[in-house]
C-alpha positions in Angstrom: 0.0 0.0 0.0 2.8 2.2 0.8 4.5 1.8 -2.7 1.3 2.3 -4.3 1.0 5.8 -2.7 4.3 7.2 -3.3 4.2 5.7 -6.7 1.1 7.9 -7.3 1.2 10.7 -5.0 2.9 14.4 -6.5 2.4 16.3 -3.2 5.4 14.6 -0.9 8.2 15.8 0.6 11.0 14.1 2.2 12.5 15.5 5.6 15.4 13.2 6.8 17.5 15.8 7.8 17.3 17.4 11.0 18.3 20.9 9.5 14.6 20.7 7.4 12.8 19.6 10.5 13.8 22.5 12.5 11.7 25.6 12.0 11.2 27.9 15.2 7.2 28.1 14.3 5.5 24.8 14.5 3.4 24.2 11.2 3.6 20.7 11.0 4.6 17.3 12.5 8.3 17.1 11.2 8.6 20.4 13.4 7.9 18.5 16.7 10.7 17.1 19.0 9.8 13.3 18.7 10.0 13.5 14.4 13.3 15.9 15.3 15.0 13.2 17.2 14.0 10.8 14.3 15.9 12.8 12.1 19.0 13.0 14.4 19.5 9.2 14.8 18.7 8.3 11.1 21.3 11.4 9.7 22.1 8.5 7.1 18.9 7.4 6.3 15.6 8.5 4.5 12.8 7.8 6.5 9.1 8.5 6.5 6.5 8.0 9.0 3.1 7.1 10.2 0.0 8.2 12.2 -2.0 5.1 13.3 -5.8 6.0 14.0 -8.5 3.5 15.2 -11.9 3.9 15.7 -15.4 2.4 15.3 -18.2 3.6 12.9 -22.2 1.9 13.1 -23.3 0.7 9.9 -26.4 2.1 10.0 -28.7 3.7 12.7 -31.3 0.8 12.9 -28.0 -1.8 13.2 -26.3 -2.7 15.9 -23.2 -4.0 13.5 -20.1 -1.8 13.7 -16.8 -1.4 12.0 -13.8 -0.9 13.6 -10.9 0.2 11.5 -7.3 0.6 11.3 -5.8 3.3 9.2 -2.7 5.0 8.9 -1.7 7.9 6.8 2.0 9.1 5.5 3.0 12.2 7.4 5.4 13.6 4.3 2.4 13.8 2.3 0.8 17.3 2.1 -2.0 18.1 4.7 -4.4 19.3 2.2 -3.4 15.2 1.0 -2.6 13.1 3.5 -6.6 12.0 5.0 -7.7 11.8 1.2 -9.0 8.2 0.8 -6.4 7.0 -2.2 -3.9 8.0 0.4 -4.8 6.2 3.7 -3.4 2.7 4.5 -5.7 0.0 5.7 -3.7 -2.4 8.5 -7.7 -3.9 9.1 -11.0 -4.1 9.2 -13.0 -5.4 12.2 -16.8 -6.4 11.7 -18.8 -7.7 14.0 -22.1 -6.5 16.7 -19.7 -4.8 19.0 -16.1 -3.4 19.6 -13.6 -6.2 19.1 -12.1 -7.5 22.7 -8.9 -7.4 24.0 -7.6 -11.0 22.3 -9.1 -10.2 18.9 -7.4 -6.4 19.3 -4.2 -8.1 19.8 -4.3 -10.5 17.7 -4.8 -7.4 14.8 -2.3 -5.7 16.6 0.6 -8.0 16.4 0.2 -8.7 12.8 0.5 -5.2 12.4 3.2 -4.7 14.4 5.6 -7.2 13.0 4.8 -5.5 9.1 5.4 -2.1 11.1 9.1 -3.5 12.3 9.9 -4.8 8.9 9.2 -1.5 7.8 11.8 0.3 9.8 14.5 -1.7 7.8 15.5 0.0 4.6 13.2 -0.6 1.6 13.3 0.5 -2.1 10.1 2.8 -3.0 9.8 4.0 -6.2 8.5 8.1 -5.7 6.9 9.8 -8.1 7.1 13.2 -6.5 11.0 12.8 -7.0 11.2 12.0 -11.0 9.8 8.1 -9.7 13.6 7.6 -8.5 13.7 4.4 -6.6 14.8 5.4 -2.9 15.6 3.6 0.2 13.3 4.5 3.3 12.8 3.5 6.7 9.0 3.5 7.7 8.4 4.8 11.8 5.1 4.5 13.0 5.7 7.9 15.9 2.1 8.5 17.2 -1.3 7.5 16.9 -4.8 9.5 17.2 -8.0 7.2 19.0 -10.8 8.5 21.3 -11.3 7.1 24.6 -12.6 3.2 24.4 -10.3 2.9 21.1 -7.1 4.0 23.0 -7.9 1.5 25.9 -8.0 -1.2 24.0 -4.9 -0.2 21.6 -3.0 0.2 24.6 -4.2 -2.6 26.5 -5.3 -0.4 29.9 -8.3 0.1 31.5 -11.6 1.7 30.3 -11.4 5.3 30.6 -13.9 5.2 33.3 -12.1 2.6 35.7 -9.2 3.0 38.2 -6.0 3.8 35.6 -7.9 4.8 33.1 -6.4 7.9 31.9 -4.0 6.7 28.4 -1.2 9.3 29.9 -0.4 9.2 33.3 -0.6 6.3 35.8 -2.7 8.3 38.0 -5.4 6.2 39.6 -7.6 8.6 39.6 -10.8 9.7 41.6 -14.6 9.2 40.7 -16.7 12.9 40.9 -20.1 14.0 40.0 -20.2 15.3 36.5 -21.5 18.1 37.8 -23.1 19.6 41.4 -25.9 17.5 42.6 -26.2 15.7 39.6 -26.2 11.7 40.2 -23.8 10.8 37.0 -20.2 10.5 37.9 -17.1 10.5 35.7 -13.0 9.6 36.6 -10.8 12.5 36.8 -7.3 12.2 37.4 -6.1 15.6 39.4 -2.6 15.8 40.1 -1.6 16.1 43.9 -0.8 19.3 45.6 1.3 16.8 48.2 3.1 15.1 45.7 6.6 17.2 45.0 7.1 14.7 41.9 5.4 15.3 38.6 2.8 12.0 37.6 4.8 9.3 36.0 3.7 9.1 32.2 2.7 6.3 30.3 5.8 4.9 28.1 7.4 2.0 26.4 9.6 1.2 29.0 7.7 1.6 31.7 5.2 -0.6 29.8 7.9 -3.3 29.3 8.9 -3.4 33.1 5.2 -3.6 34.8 4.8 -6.7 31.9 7.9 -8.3 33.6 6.3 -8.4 37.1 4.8 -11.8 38.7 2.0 -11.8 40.9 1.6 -7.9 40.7 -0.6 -5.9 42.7 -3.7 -3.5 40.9 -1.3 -0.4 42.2 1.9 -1.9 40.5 0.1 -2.4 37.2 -1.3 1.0 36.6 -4.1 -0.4 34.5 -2.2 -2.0 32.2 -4.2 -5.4 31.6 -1.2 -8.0 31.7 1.0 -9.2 32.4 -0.7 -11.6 29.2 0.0 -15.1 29.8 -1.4 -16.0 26.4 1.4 -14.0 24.9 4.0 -16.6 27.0 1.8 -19.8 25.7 1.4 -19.1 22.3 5.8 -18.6 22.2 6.0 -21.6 24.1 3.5 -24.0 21.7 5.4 -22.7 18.7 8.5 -24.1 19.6 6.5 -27.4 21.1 7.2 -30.5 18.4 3.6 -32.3 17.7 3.8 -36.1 16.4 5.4 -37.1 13.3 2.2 -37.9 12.1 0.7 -34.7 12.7 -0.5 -33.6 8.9 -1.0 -29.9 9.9 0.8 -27.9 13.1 -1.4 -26.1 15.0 -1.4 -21.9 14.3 -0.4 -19.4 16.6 -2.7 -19.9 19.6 -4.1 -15.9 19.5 -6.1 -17.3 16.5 -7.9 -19.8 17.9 -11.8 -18.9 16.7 -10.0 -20.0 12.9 -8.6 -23.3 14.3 -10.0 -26.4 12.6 -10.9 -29.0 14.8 -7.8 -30.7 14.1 -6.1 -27.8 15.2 -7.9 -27.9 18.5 -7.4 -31.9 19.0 -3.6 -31.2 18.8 -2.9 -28.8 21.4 -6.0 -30.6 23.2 -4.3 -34.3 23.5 -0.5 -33.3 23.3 0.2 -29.6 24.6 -0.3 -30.8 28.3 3.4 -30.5 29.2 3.1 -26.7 28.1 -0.3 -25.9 29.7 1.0 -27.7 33.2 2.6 -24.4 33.4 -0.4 -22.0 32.9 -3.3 -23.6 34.3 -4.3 -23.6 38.0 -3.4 -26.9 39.5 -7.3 -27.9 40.0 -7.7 -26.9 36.0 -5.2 -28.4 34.8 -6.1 -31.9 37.0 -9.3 -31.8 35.0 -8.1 -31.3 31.9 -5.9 -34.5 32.0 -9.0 -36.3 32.8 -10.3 -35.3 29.6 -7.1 -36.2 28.0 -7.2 -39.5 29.3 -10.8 -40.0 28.1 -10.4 -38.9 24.2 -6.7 -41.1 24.0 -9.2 -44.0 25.2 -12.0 -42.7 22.6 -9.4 -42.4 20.0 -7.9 -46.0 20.1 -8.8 -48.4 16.7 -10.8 -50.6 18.7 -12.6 -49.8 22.0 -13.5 -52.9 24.5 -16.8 -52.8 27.0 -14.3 -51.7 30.1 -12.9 -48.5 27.9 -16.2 -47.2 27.7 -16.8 -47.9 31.2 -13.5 -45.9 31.4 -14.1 -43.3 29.4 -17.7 -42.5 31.1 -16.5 -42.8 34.4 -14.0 -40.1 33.4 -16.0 -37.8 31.3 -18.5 -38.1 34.8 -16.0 -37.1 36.7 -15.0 -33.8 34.9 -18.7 -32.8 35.1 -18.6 -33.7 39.1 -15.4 -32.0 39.6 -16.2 -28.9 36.9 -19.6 -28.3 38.9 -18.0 -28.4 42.1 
């Protein structure tokens, strides 16, 4: 998509060097610090970069159907440009009755994310707006533009309304009337005349380290919804080796609603010294009980006393799953 743009676009400018980012009057983006400092450690490269946006649109007023979509648009392109439809990139396209959850946001995400790291390797584009010469750029994705419910699901942090909620800070945050008397309430997040330090912002790193923590408390998370232990599985199950006579290896576990049942009878029957690790100890004792029952169900011939077996078992998970 990006080569098709530049390949067709006249209004494009490059700006990889800092001395044509820096203007003392800020008209546009490559005059902020962030696209600056861009332009500093990439003195040797061309770059260009991106704007993420994400939000959801209803299909029509007597509908509850939605569309949630991903677009990003080239910053180098000019503003009067940029947000025309011929020039807006499409990372994807979610349908469905509401806003997608956090696992189906991720797993968008993270197909996006791995293009967007490709990307910041050097790749040939030919550019129209410079006589079509065929030039080597880096792509950076440096920001991104979402309302409320949209950023807490991008970011993986709590609704706007909930403890944590704000996409900036990691301020808890109060609940207050809306307004005096009135019986709706909204989260604010004031800063703290006692405090002497300025509110911690919301960052990469800080992002990275709160992931890293076991066992942590709601206060050392900062309403960041992790850390993901699906994440950890689905690594570990990609490097697990299935059978010889497995036809088809399971997919990364984050698409699971597009497994075919063999998919699911894989990681089902053979995954269990990976799941040992991630299940609670009571789960994962009833899980191997249905193991136990579908290697029995699965044999070429069954005798009277392995259906007695495999009903006594299958009994036993309904006992022990009501319980």
């Amino acid at each position: 998509q990006i080569q098709s743009i530049l390949a067709s676009e006249n209004n494009f400018t490059l700006h990889s060097s800092p001395s044509s980012c820096y203007n003392s009057c800020i008209t546009d983006i490559q005059h902020a610090n962030w696209y600056q400092s861009i332009a500093l450690n990439e003195n040797t490269s061309n770059f260009i970069t991106l704007l993420l946006n994400v939000d959801g649109i209803s299909i029509s007023d007597s509908s509850d159907n939605s569309l949630w979509i991903f677009t990003f648009i080239i910053n180098e392109i000019n503003r009067t440009r940029r947000y025309k439809l011929q020039n807006c990139i499409f990372g994807g396209i979610w349908p469905g009755p509401q806003k997608p959850n956090r696992e189906q946001t991720y797993a968008m995400l993270k197909l996006m994310t791995d293009e967007l790291q490709l990307l910041e390797n050097e790749n040939a584009f030919t550019i129209k707006a410079l006589g079509n010469q065929m030039v080597k750029l880096k792509v950076f994705l440096i920001g991104s533009t979402c309302d409320k419910p949209a950023q807490a699901i991008v970011q993986n942090v709590a609704e706007p309304i909930g403890e944590f909620g704000c996409g900036r800070c990691e301020i808890p945050g109060i609940t207050v009337p809306s307004r005096d008397g009135g019986k709706h309430y909204i989260r604010v997040f004031p800063l703290s005349s006692k405090s002497r330090n300025e509110p911690e912002c919301r960052s990469n790193k800080n992002y990275d380290r709160i992931m890293a923590l076991k066992n942590a408390t709601d206060q050392q998370r900062k309403g960041y919804l992790g850390p993901c232990a699906l994440r950890a599985l689905n690594e570990k199950l990609s490097q697990y080796r299935y059978p010889s006579t497995t036809s088809r290896t399971p997919r990364p576990i984050v698409k699971f609603h597009r497994f075919k049942a063999n998919e699911f009878r894989l990681i089902l029957l053979f995954a269990a010294p990976v799941l040992k690790h991630y299940l609670k100890p009571a789960v994962f004792k009833n899980y191997l009980l249905l193991v136990f029952a579908l290697h029995l169900a699965e044999s070429r011939s069954l005798q009277y006393e392995d259906i007695v077996h495999i009903r006594f078992l299958l009994g036993k998970i309904s006992y022990l799953f009501m319980n």
